[in-house]
ZARO-712651 format. One record per residue: residue in three letters; z, x, y of N, C-alpha, C, CB in turn; residue number from 1. Coordinates in pm, 1 decimal, always signed. Atoms other than C-alpha are relative to their C-alpha. Glycine has a CB too. Layout:
N
code:ALA; nZ:Z; nX:X; nY:Y; caZ:Z; caX:X; caY:Y; cZ:Z; cX:X; cY:Y; cbZ:Z; cbX:X; cbY:Y; pos:NUM;
...
This chain:
116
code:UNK; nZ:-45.4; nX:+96.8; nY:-98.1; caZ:+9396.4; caX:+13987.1; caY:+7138.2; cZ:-112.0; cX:-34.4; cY:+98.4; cbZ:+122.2; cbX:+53.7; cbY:+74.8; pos:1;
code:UNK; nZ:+100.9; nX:+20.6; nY:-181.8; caZ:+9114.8; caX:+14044.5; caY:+7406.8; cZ:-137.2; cX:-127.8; cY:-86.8; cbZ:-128.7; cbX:+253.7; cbY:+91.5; pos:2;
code:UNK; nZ:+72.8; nX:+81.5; nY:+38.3; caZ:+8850.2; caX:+13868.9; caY:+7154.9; cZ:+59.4; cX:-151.8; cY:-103.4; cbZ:-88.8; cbX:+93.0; cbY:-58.4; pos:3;
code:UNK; nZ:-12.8; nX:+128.3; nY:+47.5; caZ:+9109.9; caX:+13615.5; caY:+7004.1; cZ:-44.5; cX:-116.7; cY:+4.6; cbZ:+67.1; cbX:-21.7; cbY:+12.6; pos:4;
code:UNK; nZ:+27.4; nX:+94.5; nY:-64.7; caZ:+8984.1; caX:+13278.2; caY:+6968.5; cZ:+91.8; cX:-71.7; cY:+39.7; cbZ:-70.4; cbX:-55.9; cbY:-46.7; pos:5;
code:UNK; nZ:-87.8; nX:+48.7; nY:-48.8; caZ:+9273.5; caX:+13155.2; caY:+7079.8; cZ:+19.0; cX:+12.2; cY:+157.8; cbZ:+87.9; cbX:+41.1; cbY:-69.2; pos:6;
code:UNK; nZ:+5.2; nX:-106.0; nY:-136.7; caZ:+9287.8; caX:+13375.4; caY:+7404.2; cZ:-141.3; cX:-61.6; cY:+94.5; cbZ:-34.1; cbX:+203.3; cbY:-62.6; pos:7;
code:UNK; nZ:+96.7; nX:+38.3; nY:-42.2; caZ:+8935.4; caX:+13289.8; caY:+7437.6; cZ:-55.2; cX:-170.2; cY:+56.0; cbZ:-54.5; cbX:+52.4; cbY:-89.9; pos:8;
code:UNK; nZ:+49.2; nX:+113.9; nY:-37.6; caZ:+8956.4; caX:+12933.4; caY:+7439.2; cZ:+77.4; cX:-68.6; cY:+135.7; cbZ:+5.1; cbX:-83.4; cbY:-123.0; pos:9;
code:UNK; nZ:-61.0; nX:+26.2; nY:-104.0; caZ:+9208.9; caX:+12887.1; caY:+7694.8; cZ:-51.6; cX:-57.2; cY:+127.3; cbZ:+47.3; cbX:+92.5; cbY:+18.5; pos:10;
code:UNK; nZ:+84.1; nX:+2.4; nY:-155.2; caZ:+8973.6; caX:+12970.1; caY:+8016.6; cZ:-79.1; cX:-186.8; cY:-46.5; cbZ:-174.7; cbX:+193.9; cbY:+22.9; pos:11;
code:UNK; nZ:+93.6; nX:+113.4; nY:+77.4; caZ:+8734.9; caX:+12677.2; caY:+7785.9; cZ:+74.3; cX:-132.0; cY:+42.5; cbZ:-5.7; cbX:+17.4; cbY:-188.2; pos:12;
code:UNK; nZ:-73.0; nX:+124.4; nY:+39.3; caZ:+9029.9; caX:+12430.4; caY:+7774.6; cZ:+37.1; cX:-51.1; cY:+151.6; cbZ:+143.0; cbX:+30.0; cbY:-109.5; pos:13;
code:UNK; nZ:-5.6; nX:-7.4; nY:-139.0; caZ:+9138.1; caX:+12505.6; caY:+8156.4; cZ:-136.7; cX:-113.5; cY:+87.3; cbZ:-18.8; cbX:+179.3; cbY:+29.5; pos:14;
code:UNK; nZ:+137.7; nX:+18.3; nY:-48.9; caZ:+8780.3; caX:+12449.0; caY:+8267.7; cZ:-37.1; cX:-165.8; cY:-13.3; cbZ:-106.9; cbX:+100.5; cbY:-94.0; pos:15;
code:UNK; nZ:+39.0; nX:+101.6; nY:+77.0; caZ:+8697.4; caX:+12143.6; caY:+8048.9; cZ:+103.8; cX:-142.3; cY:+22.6; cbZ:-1.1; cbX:+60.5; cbY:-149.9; pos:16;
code:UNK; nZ:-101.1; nX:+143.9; nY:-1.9; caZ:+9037.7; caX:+11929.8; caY:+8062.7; cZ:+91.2; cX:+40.9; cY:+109.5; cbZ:+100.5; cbX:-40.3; cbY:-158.7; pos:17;
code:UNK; nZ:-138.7; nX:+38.6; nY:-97.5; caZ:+9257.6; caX:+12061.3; caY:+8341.2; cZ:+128.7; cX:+41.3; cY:-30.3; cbZ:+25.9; cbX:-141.8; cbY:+9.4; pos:18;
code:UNK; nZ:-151.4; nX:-32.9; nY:+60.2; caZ:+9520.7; caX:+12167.7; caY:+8105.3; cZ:-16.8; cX:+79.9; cY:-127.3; cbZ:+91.6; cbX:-142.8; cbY:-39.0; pos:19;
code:UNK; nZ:+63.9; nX:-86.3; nY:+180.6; caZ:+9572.4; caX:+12350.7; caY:+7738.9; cZ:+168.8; cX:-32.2; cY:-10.3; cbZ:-88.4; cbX:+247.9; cbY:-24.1; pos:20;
code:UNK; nZ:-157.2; nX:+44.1; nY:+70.0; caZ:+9837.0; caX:+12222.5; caY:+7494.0; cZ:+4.4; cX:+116.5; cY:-81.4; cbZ:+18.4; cbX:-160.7; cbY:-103.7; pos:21;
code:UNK; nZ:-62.8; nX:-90.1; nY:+66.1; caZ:+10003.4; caX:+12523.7; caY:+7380.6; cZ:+154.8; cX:+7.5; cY:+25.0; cbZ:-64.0; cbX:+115.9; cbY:+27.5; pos:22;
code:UNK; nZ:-146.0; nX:+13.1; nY:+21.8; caZ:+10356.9; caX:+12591.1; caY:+7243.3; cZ:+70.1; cX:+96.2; cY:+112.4; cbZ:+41.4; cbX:+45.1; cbY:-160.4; pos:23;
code:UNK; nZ:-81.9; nX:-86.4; nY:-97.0; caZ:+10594.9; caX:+12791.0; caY:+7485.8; cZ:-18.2; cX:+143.2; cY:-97.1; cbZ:+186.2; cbX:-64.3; cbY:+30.0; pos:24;
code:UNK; nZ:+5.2; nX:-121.2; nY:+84.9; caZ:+10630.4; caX:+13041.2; caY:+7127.9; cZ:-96.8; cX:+74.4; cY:-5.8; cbZ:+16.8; cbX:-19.0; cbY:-111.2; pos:25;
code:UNK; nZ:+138.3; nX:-9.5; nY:-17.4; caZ:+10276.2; caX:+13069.2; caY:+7144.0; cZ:-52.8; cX:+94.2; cY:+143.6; cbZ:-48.4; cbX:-156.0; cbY:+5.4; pos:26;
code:UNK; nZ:+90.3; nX:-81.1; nY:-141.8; caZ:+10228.9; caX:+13163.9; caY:+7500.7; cZ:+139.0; cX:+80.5; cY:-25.5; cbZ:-48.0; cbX:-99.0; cbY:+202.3; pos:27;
code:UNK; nZ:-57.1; nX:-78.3; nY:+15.0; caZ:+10524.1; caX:+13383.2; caY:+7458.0; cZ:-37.2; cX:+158.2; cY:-101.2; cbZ:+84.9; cbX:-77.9; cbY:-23.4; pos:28;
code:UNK; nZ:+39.4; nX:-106.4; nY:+86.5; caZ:+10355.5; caX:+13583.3; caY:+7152.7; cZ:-97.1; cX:+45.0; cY:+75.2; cbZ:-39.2; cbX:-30.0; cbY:-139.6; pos:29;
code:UNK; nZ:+80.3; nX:-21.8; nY:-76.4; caZ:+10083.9; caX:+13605.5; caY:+7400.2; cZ:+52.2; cX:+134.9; cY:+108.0; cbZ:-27.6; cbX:-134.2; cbY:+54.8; pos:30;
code:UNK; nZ:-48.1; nX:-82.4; nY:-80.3; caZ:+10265.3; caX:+13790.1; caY:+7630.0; cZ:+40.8; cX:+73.2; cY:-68.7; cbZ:+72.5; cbX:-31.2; cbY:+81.9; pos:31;
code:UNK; nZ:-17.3; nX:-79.2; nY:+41.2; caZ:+10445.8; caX:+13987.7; caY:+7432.4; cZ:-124.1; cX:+117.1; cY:-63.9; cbZ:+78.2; cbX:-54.5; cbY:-58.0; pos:32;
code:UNK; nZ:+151.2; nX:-88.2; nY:+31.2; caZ:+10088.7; caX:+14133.6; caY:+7253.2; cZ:-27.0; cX:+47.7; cY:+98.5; cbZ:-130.6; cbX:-67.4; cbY:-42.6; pos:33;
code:UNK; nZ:+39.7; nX:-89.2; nY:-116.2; caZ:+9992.6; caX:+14198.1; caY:+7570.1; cZ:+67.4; cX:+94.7; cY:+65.4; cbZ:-28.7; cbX:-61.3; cbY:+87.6; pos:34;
code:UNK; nZ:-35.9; nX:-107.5; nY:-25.8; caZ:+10293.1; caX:+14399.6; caY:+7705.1; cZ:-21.4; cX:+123.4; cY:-72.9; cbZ:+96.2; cbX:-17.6; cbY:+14.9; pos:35;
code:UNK; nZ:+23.6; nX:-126.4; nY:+93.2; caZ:+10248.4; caX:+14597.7; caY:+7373.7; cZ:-119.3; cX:+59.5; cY:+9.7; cbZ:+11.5; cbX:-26.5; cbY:-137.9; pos:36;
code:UNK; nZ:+144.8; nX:-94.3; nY:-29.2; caZ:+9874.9; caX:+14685.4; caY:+7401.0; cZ:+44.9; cX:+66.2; cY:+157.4; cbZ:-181.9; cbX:-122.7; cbY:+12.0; pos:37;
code:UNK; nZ:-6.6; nX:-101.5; nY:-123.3; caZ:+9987.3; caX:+14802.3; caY:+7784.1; cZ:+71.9; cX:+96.6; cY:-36.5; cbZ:+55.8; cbX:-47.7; cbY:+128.6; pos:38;
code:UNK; nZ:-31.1; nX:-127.3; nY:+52.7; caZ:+10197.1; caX:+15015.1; caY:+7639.9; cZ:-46.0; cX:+91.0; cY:-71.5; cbZ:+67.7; cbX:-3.9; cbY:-41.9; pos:39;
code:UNK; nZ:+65.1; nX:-83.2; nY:+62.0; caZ:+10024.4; caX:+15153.7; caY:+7355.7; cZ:-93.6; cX:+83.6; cY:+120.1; cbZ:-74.9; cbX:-77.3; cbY:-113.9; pos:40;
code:UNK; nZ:+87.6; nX:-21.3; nY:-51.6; caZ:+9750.6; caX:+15219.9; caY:+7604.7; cZ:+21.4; cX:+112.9; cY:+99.2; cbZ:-39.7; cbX:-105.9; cbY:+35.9; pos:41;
code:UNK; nZ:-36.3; nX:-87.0; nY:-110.8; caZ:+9953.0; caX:+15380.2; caY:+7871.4; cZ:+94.8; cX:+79.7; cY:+2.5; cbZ:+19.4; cbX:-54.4; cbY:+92.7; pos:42;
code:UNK; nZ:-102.3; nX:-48.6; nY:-5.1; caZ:+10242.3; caX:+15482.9; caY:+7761.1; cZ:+81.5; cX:+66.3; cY:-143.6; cbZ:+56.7; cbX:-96.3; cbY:+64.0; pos:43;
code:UNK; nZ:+10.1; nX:-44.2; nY:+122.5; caZ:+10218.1; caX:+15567.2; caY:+7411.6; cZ:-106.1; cX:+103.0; cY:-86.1; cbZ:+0.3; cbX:-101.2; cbY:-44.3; pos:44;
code:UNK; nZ:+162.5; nX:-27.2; nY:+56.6; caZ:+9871.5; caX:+15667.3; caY:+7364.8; cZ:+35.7; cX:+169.6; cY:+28.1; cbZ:-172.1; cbX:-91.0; cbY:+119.0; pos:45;
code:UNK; nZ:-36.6; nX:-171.5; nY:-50.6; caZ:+9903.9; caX:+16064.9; caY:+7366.5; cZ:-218.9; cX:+81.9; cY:+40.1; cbZ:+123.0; cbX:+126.1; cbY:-229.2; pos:46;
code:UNK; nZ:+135.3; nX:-0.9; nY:-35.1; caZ:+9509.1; caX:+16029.4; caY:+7484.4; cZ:-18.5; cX:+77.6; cY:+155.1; cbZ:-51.8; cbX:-160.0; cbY:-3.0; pos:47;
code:UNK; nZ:-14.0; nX:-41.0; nY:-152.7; caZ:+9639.8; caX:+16066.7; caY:+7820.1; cZ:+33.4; cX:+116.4; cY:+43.7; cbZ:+83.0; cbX:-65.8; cbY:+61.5; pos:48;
code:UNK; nZ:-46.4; nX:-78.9; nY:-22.3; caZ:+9845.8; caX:+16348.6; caY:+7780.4; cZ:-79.8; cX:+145.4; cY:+18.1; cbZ:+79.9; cbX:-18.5; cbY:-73.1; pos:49;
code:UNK; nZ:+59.7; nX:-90.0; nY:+32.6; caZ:+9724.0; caX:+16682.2; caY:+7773.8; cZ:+101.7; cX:+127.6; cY:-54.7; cbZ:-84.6; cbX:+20.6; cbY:+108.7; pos:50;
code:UNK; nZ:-112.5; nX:-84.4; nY:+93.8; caZ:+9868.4; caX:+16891.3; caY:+7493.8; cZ:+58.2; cX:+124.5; cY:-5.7; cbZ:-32.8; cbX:+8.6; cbY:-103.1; pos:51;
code:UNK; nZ:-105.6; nX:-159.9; nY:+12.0; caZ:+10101.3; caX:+17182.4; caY:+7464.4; cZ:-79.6; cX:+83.3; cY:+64.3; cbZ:+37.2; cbX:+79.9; cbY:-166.9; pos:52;
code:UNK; nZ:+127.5; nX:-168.4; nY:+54.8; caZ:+9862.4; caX:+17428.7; caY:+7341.9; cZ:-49.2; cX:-5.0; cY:+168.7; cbZ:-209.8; cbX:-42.7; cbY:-174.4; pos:53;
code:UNK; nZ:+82.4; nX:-27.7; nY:-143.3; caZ:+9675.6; caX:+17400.3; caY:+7696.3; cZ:+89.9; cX:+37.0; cY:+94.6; cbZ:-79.6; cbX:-124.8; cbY:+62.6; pos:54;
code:UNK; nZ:-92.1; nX:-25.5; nY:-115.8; caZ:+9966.6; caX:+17413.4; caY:+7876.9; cZ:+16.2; cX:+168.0; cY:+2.2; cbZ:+156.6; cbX:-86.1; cbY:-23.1; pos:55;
code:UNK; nZ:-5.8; nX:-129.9; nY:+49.5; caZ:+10037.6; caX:+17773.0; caY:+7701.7; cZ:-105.3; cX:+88.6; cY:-14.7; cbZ:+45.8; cbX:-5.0; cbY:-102.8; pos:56;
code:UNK; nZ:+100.5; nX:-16.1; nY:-26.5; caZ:+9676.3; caX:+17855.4; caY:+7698.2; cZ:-81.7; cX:-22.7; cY:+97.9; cbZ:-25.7; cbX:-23.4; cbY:-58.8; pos:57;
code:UNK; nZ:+63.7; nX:+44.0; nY:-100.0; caZ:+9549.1; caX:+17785.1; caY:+8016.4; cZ:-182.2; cX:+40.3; cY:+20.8; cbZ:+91.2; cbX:+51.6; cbY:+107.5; pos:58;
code:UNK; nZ:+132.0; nX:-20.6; nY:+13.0; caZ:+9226.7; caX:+17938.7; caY:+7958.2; cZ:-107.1; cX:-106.3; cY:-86.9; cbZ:+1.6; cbX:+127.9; cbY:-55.2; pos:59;
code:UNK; nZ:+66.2; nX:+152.3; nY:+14.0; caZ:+9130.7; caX:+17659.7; caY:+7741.9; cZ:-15.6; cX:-144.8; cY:+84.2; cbZ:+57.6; cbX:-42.0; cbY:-95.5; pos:60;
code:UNK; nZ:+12.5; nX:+88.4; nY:-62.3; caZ:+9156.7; caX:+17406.1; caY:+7980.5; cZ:-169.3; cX:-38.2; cY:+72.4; cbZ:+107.9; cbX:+26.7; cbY:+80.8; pos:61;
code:UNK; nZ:+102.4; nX:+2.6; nY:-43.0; caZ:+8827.4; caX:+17417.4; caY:+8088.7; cZ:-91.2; cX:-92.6; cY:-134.2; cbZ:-34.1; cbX:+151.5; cbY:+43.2; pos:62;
code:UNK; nZ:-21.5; nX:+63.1; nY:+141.7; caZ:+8767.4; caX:+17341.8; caY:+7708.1; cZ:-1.4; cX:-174.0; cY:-22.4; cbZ:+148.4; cbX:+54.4; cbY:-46.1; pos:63;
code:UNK; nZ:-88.9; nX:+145.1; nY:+32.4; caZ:+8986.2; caX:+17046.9; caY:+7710.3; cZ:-42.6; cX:-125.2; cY:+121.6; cbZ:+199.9; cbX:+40.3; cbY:+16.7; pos:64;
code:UNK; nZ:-14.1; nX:+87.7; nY:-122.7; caZ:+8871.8; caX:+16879.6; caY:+8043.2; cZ:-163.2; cX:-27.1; cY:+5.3; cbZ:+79.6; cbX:+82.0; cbY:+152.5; pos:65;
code:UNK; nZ:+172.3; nX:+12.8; nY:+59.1; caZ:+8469.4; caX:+16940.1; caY:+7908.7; cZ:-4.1; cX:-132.8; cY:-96.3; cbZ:-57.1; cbX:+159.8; cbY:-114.5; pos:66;
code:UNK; nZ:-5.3; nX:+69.0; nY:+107.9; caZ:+8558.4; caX:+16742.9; caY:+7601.8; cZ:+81.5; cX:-171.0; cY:+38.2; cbZ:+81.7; cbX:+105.7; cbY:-109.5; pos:67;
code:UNK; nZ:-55.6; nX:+114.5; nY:-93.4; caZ:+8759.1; caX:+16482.1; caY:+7778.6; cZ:-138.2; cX:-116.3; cY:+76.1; cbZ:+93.9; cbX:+97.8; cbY:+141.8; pos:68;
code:UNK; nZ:+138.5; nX:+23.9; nY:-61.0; caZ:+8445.3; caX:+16441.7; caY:+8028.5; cZ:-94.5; cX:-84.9; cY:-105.8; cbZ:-72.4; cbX:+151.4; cbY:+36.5; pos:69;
code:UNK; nZ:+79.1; nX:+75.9; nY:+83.6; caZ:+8228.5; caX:+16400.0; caY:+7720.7; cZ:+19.2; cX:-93.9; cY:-64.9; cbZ:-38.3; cbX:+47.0; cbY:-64.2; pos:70;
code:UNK; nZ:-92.7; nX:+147.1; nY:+54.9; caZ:+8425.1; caX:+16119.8; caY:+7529.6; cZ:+54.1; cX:-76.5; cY:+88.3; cbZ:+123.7; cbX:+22.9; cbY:-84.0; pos:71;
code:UNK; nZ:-37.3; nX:+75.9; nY:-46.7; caZ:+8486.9; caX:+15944.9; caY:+7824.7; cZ:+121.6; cX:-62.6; cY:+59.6; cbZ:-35.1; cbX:-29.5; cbY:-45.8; pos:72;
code:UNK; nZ:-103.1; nX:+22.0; nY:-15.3; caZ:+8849.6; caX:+15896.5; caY:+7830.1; cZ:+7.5; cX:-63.4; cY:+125.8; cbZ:+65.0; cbX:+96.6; cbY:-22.2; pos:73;
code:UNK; nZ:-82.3; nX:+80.2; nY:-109.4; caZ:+8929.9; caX:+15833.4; caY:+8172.2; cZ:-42.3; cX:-169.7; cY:+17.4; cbZ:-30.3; cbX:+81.5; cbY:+153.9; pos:74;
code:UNK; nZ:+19.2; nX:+148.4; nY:-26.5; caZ:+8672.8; caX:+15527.6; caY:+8220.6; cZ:-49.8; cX:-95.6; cY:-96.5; cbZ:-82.1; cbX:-14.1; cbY:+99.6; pos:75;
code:UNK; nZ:-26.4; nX:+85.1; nY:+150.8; caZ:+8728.4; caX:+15391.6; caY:+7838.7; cZ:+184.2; cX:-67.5; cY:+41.5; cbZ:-4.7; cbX:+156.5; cbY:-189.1; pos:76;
code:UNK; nZ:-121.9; nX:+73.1; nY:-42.7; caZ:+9077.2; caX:+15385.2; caY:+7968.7; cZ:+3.6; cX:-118.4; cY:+104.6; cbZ:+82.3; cbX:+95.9; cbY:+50.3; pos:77;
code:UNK; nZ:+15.8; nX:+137.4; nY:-99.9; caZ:+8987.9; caX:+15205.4; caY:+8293.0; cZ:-26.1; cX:-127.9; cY:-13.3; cbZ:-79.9; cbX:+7.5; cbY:+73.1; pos:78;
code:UNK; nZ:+82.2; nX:+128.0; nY:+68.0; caZ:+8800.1; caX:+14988.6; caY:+8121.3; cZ:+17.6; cX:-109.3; cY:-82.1; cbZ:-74.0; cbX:+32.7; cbY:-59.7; pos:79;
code:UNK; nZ:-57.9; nX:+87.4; nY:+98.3; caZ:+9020.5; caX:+14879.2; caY:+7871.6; cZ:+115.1; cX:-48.5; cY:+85.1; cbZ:+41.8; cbX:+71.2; cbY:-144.1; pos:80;
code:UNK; nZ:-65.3; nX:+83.1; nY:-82.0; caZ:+9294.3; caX:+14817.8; caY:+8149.5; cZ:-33.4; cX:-104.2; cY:+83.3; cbZ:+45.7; cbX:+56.7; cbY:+57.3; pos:81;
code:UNK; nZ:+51.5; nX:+82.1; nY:-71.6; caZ:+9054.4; caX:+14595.1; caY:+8348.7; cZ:-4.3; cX:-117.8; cY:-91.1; cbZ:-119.7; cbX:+46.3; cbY:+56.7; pos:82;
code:UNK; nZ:-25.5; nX:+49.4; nY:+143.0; caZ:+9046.5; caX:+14426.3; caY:+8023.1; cZ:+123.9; cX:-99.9; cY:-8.9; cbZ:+28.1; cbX:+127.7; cbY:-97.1; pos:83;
code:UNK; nZ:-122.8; nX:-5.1; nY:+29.1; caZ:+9359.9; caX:+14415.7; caY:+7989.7; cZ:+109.2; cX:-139.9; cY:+144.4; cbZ:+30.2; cbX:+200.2; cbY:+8.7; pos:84;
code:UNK; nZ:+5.6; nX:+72.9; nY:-118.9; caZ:+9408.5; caX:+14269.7; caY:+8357.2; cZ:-24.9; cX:-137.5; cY:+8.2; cbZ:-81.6; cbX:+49.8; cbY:+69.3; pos:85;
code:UNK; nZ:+10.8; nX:+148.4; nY:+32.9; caZ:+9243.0; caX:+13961.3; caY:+8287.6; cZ:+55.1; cX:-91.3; cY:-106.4; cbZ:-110.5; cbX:-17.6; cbY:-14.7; pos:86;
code:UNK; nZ:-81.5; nX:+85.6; nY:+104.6; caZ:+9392.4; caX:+13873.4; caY:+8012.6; cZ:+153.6; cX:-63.5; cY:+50.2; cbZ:+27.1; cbX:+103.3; cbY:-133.0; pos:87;
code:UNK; nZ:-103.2; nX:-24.9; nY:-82.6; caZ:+9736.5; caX:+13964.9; caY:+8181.2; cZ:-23.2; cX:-133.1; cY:+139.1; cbZ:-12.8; cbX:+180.9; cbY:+48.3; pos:88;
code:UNK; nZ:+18.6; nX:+70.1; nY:-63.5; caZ:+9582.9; caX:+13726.2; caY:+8461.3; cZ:+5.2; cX:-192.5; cY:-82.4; cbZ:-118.1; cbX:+71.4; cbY:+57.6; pos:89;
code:UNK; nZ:-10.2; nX:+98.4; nY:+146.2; caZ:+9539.1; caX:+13485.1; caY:+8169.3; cZ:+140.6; cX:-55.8; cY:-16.7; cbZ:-32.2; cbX:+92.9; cbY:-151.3; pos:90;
code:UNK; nZ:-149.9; nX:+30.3; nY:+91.9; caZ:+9909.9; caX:+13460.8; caY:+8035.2; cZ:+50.2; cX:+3.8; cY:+106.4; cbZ:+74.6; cbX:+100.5; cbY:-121.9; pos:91;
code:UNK; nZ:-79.9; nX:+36.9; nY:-106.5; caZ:+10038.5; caX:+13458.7; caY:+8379.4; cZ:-18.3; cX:-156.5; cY:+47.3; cbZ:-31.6; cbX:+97.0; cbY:+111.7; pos:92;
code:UNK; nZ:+29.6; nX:+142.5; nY:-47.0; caZ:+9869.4; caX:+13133.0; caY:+8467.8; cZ:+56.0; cX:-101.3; cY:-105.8; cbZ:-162.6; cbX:-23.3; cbY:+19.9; pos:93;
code:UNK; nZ:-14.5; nX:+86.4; nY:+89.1; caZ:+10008.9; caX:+12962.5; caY:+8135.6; cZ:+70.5; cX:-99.6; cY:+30.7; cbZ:+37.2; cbX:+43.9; cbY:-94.3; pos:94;
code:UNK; nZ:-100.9; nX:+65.8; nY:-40.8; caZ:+10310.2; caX:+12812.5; caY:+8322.0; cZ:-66.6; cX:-100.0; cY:+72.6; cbZ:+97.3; cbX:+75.1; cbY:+68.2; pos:95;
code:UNK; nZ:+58.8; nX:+117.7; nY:-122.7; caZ:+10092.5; caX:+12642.8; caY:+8558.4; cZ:-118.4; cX:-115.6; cY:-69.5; cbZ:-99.8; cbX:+104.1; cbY:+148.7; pos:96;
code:UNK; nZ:+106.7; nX:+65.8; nY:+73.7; caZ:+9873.5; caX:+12524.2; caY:+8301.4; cZ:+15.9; cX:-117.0; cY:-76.4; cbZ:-48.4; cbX:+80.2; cbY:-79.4; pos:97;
code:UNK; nZ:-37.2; nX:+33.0; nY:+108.6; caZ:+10048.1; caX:+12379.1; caY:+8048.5; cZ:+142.3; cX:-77.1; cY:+45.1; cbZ:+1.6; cbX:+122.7; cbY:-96.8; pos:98;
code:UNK; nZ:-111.9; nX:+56.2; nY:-62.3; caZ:+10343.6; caX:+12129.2; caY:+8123.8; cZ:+135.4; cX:+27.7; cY:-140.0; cbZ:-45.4; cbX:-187.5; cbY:+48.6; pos:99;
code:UNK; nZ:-104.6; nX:-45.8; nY:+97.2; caZ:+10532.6; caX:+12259.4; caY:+7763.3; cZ:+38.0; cX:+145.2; cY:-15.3; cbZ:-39.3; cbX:-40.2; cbY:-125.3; pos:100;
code:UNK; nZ:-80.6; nX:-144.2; nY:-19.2; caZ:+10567.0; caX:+12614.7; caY:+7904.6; cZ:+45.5; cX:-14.4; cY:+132.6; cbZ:-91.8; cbX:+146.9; cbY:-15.9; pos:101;
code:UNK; nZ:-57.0; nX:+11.5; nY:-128.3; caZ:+10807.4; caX:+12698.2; caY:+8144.6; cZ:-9.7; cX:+199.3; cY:-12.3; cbZ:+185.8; cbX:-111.2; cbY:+13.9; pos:102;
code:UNK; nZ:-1.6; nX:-173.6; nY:+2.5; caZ:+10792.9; caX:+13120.0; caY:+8306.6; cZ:+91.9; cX:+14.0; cY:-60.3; cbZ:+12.0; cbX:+91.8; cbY:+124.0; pos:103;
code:UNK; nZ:-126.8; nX:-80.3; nY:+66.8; caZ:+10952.5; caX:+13358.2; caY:+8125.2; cZ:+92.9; cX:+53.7; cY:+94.1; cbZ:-43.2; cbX:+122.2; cbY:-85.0; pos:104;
code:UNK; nZ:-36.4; nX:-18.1; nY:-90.7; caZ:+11049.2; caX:+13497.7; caY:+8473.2; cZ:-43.3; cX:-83.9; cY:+105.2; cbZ:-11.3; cbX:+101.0; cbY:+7.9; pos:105;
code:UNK; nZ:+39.2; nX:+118.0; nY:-149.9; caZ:+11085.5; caX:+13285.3; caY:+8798.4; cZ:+106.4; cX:+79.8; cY:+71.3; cbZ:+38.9; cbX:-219.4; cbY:-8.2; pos:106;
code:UNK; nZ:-58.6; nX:-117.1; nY:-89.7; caZ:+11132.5; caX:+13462.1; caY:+9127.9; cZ:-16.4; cX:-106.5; cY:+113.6; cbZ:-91.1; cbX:+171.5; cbY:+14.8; pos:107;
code:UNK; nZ:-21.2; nX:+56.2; nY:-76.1; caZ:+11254.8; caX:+13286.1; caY:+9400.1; cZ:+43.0; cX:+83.3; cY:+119.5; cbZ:+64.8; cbX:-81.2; cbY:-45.7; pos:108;
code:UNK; nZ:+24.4; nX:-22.6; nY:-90.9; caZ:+11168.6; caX:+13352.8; caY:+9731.9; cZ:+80.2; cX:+3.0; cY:+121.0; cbZ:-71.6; cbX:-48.3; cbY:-2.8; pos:109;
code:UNK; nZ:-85.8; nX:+79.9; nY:-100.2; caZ:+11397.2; caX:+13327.8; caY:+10057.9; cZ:-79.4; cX:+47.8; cY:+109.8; cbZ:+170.7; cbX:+30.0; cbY:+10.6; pos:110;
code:UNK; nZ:+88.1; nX:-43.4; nY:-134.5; caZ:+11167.1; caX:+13399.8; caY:+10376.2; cZ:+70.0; cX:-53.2; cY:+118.1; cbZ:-159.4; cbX:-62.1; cbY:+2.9; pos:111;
code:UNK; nZ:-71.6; nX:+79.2; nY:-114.0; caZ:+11326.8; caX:+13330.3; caY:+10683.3; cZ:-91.8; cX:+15.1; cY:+110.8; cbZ:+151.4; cbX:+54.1; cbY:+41.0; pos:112;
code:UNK; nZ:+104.1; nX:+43.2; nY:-65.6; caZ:+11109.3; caX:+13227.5; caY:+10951.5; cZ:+92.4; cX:+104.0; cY:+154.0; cbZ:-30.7; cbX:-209.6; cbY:-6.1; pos:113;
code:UNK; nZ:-71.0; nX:-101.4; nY:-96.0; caZ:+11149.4; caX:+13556.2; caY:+11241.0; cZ:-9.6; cX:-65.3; cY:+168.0; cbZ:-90.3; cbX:+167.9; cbY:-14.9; pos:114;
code:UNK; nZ:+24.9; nX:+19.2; nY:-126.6; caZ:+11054.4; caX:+13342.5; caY:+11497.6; cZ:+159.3; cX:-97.3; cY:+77.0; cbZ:-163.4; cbX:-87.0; cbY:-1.7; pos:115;
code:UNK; nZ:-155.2; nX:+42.4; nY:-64.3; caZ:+11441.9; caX:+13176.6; caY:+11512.0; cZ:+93.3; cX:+97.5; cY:-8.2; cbZ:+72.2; cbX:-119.3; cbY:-70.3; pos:116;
């Protein structure tokens, strides 16, 4: 999704004409891909977790938090949520972009002005 050319041409089409003709289904599969990679990522991924065995072994942990360190994990994760972010920044703007999508969610506001 993050190197689709589809994904990719968007910002292009924005930039260039002002607008991007895409289907509502379209920017909908969009979104959906993207909730799913946040999930995989965060909430599926057992990358994050830290497994049994350590819990029951606590002497390995030292082990497990070396090896962690060395592969990077935490800021492969960051990295791929920042990622992830723009894209997410991406498929939020579609509604405003595009006059054949309408939000999937619309949140309406009531502010009442404290000064009456």
């Amino acid at each position: 999704m993050l190197e689709d050319p589809l994904t990719v041409s968007i910002p292009r089409q924005l930039a260039e004409k002002g607008e991007i003709k895409l289907k509502r289904t379209v920017a909908l599969r969009l979104t959906g891909q993207l909730f799913k990679m946040r999930q995989n990522v965060n909430l599926k991924s057992h990358v994050l977790d830290v497994p049994e065995l350590f819990w029951s072994e606590a002497s390995l942990q030292g082990l497990y938090d070396a090896v962690r360190e060395y592969m990077e994990i935490d800021p492969r994760v960051k990295a791929l949520n920042l990622k992830l972010d723009s894209v997410a920044d991406l498929v939020c703007g579609l509604p405003l972009a595009s006059p054949l999508i309408h939000p999937v969610f619309s949140v309406e506001l009531n502010v009442s002005d404290p000064s009456r």
